[in-house]
C-alpha positions in Angstrom: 82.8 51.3 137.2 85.8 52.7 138.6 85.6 55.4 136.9 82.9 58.0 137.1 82.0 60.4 133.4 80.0 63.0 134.1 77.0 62.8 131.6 76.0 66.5 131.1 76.6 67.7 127.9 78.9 70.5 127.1 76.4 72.8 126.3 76.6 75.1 123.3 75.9 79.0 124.9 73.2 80.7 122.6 72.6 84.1 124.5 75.8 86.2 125.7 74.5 89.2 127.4 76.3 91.0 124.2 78.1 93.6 126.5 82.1 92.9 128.8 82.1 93.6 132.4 82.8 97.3 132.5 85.0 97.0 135.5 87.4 95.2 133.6 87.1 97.0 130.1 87.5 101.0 132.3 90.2 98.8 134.1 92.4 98.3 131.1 91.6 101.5 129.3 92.7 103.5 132.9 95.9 101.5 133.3 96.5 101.2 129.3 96.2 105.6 129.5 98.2 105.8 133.1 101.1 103.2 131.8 101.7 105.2 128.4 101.9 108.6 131.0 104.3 106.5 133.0 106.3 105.2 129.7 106.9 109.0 128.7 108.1 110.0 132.1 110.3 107.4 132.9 111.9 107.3 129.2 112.7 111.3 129.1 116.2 110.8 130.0 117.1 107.6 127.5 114.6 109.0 124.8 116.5 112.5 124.5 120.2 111.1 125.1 120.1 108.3 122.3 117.5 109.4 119.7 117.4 113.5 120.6 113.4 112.8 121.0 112.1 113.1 124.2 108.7 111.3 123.0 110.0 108.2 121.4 109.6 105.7 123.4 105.7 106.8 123.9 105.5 106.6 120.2 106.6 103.4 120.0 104.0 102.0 122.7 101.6 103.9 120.9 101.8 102.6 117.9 102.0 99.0 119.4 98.5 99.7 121.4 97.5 100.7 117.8 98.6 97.7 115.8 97.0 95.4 119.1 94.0 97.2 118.8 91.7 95.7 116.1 93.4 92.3 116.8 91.8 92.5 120.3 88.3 93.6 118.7 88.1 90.3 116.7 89.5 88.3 119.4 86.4 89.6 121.8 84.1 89.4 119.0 84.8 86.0 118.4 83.3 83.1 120.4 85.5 81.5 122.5 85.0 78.2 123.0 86.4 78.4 118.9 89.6 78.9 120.5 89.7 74.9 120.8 90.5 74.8 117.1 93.5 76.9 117.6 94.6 75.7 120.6 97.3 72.8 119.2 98.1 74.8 116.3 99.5 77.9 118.1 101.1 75.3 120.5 103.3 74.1 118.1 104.2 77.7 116.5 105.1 79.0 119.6 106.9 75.8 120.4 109.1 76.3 117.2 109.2 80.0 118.2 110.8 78.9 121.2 113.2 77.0 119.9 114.1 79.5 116.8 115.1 81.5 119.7 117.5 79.9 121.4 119.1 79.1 117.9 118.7 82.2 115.8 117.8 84.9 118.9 119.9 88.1 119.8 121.8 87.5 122.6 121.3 90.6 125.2 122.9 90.7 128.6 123.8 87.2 128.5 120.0 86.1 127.3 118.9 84.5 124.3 115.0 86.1 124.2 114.4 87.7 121.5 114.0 87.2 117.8 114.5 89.8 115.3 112.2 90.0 112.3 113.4 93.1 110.0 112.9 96.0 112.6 110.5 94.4 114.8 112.0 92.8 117.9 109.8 89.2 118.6 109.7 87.6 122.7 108.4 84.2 122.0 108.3 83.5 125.8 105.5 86.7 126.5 103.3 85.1 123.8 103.6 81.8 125.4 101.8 82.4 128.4 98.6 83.5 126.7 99.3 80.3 124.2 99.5 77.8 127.2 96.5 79.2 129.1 94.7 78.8 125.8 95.6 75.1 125.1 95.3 73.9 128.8 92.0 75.5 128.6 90.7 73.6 125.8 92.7 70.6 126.7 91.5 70.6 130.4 88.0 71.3 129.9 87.7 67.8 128.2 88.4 65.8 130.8 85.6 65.8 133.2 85.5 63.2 135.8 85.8 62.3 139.1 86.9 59.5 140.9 85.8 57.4 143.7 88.5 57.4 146.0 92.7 57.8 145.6 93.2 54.2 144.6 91.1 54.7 141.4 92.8 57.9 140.6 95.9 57.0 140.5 95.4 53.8 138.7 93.1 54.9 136.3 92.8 58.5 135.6 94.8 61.6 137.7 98.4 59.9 136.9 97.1 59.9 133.2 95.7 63.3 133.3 98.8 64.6 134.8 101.6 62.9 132.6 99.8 64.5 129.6 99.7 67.9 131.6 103.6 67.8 132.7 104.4 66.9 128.9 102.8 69.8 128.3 104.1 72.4 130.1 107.8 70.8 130.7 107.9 71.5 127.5 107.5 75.0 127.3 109.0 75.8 130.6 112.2 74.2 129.7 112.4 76.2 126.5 112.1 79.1 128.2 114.3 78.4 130.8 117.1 77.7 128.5 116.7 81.4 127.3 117.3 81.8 130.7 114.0 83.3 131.6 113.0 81.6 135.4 110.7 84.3 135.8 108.1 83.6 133.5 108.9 80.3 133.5 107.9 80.4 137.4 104.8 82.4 136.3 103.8 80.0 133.8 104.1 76.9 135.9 102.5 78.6 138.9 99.2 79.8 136.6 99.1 76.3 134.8 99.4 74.2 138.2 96.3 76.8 139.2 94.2 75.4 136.0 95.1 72.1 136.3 94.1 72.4 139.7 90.9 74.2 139.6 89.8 71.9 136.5 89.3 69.2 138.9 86.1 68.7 140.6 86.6 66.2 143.8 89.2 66.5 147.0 91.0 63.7 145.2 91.8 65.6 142.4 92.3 68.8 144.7 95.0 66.9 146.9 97.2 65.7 144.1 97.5 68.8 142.4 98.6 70.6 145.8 101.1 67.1 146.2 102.6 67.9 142.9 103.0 71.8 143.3 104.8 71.1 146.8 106.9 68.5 145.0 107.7 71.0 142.4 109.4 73.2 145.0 112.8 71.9 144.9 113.0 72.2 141.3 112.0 76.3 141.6 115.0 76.4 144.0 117.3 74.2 142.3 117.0 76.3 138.9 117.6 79.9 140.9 120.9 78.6 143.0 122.6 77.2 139.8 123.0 79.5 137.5 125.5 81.8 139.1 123.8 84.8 138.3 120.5 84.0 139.8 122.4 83.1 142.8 123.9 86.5 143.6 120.6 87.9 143.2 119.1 85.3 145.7 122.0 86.1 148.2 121.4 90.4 147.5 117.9 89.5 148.3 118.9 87.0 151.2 120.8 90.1 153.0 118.8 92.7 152.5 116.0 90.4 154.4 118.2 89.6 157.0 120.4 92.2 157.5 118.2 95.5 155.4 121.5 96.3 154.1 122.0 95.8 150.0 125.0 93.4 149.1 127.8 94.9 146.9 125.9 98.1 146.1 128.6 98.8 143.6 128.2 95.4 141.5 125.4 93.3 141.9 123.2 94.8 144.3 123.6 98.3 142.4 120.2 97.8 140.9 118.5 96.7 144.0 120.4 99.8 146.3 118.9 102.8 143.5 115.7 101.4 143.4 115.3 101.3 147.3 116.9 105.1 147.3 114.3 106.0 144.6 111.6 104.8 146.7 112.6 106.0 150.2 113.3 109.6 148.9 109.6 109.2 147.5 108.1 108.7 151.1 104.2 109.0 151.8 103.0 111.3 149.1 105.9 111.2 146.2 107.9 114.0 144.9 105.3 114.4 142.2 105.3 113.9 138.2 108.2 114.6 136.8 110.5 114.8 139.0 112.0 111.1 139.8 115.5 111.9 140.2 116.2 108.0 139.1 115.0 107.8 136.0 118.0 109.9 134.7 120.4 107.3 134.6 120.5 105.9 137.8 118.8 102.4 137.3 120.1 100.2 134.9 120.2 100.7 131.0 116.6 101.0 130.4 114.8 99.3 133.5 113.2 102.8 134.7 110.6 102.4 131.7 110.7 98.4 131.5 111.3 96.3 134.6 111.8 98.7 137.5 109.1 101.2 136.7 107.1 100.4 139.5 109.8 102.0 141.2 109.6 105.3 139.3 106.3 105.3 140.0 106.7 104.9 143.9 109.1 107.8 143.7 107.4 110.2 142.2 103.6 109.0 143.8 104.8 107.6 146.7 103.5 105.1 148.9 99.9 106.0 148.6 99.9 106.3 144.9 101.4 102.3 144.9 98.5 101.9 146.9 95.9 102.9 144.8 97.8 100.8 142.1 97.8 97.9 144.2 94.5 97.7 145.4 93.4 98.5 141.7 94.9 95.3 140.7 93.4 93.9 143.8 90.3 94.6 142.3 91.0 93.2 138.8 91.4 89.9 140.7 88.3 90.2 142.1 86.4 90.4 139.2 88.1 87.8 136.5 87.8 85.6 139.2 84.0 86.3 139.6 84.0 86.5 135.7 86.1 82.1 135.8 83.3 81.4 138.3 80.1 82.4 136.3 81.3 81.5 133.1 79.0 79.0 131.8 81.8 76.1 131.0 84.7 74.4 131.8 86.6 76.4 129.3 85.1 79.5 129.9 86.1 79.1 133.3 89.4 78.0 133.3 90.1 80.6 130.5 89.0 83.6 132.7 90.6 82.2 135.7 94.3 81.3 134.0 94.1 84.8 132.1 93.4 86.8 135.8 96.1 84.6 137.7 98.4 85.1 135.2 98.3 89.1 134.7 97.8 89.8 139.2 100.4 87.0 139.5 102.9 89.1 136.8 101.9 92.4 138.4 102.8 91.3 141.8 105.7 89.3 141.4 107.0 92.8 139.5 105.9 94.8 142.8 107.8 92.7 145.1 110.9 92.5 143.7 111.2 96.0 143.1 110.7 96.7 146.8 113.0 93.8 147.8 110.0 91.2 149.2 111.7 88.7 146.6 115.1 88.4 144.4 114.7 90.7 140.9 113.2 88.3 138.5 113.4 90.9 135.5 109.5 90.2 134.2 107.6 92.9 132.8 104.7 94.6 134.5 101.5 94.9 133.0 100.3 98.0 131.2 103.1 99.8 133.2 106.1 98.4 131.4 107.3 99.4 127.5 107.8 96.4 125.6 105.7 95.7 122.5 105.2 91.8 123.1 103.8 92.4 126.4 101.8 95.2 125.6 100.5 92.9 122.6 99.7 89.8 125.1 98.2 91.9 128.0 95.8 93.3 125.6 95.0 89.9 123.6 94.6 88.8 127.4 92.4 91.2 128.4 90.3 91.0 124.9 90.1 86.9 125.9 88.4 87.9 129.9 86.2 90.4 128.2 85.2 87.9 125.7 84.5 85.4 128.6 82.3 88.0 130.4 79.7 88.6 128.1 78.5 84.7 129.1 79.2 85.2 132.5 76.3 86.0 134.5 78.3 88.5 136.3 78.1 90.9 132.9 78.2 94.8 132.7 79.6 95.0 136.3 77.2 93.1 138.4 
């Protein structure tokens, strides 16, 4: 045989320790109570200037943390290796989602993203990533083998295995490219190349993905030089690198030059709560509570409080990846590993473009940014890895 199956049987898990990892769950309570803090500060300005209510936008994340709230009970209540019978048909919805969008969506700065459903504004592409992780986990967990040697691989199995995957995902990831979204398209190709990747379990396996990922490269550059747009923020970023100047701080470096003033007048300790001088109209439209609150927050906390938020996300890593590697199954594992890549990945992507380390992508951060989709998928996310965690054996912070 050419082929090798592995004969153990994909076990059926009978006793969950009943309780999540506590890290996790005082994790997302902590940055669920310090991102609606965050929300309020940063929206005083916009809140009171357009609807006369300093507290609005708080409300309104409120109320989404509300409506997520049972939905994320049942979701960690429920077994998940049942996931597997809703992985293809939530697939397909939010493939049709996807496409509805780019038909029927509102057009907003030059971006086709969102759908609007009576007064409830719908991002298809946010509930994607938690969709895809779902489905490749499911769809990845069943095929368990390993091979030889490369010859066999390639013949029989990894070209096979990978044709399926890159149907898969090209799928989605064009969709949402043609919003244009490329950063969470280069989110979601980086997580999914990271499942696909750990689901194998031989070198063979391990050195194709990594030969497909490198391959992939010169698409990830190709799509941010093209568009025009993406291209003047790749040459901001390109001479602030080089030169620590910001390009055209009147036009399209404008964003980039108020967020580094923000942050340098912050300094060590911050200028304290309240009192971002930035937030009042100074970065763009509403990015001081969406995209470029990480910002507002090293103003006013400085660099040590984006410490402490770092290394707090740092330790989130730590554990859903402890969480992926004790999980009793394939799908356990890839599930906890694809939902902690994902969120850290997100989080730090956000981080470094808002101090310049890459070009502004325009991605949400987790917990920290208003937005009711991802508010709704980082808590269905979170619900899925504390789900995972009561069959790890890593349970109740161990």
């Amino acid at each position: 045989m050419s082929r090798i199956h592995k004969t153990t049987k994909r076990s059926r898990i009978i006793n969950p320790h009943q309780k999540p990892d506590k890290i996790i769950l005082y994790f997302a309570i902590i940055m669920a109570i310090f991102g609606a803090i965050m929300i309020f500060d940063a929206s005083v300005y916009q809140a009171t200037t357009i609807f006369g209510d300093q507290f609005y936008f708080l409300k309104q994340q409120l109320i989404w943390l509300l409506v997520v709230t049972i939905p994320s009970i049942l979701i960690y209540l429920w077994d998940y290796k049942k996931f597997s019978k809703l992985a293809l048909p939530t697939l397909i919805g939010i493939i049709v989602l996807l496409i509805a969008v780019l038909i029927l969506g509102d057009v907003r700065n030059g971006a086709k993203r969102w759908l609007t459903v009576g007064p409830i504004d719908i991002q298809p592409a946010e509930f994607a990533k938690v969709v895809l992780i779902i489905y490749l986990s499911s769809w990845l967990s069943k095929r368990d083998y390993i091979y030889k040697n490369i010859s066999t691989a390639i013949k029989e199995g990894f070209l096979k295995n990978l044709a399926g995957f890159l149907a898969i995902l090209g799928t989605i990831a064009f969709l949402i490219l043609f919003e244009p979204d490329l950063g969470t398209t280069i989110i979601i190709c980086i997580t999914s190349f990271l499942m696909f990747l750990m689901a194998g379990e031989d070198k063979t396996h391990t050195l194709g993905s990594i030969a497909v990922i490198l391959l992939g490269l010169p698409i990830v550059i190709a799509a941010a030089i093209l568009e025009p747009y993406r291209l003047k923020r790749v040459q901001t970023f390109l001479t602030l690198l080089l030169t620590g100047d910001v390009a055209d701080p009147l036009g399209t470096g404008y964003q980039m030059q108020q967020i580094l003033i923000g942050i340098g007048s912050g300094g060590l300790l911050g200028k304290g709560f309240g009192q971002s001088r930035q937030r009042f109209g100074y970065l763009v439209e509403n990015t001081a509570f969406t995209d470029s609150i990480f910002a507002v927050v090293l103003e006013e906390l400085g660099l040590i409080g984006g410490v402490v938020l770092i290394f707090a996300w740092l330790v989130f890593l730590w554990r859903g990846l402890k969480i992926s590697m004790n999980a009793p199954d394939k799908q356990g594992k890839l599930l906890a590993a694809g939902i902690t890549i994902w969120l850290t990945l997100q989080t730090l992507m956000n981080m470094a473009a808002n101090v310049g380390l890459i070009p502004l992508t325009g991605i949400p951060i987790p917990f920290l940014t208003y937005g009711g989709s991802s508010t709704i998928v980082t808590a269905i996310g979170i619900a899925i890895l504390l789900n995972v965690s009561k069959y790890s054996n890593n349970a109740n912070g161990r």
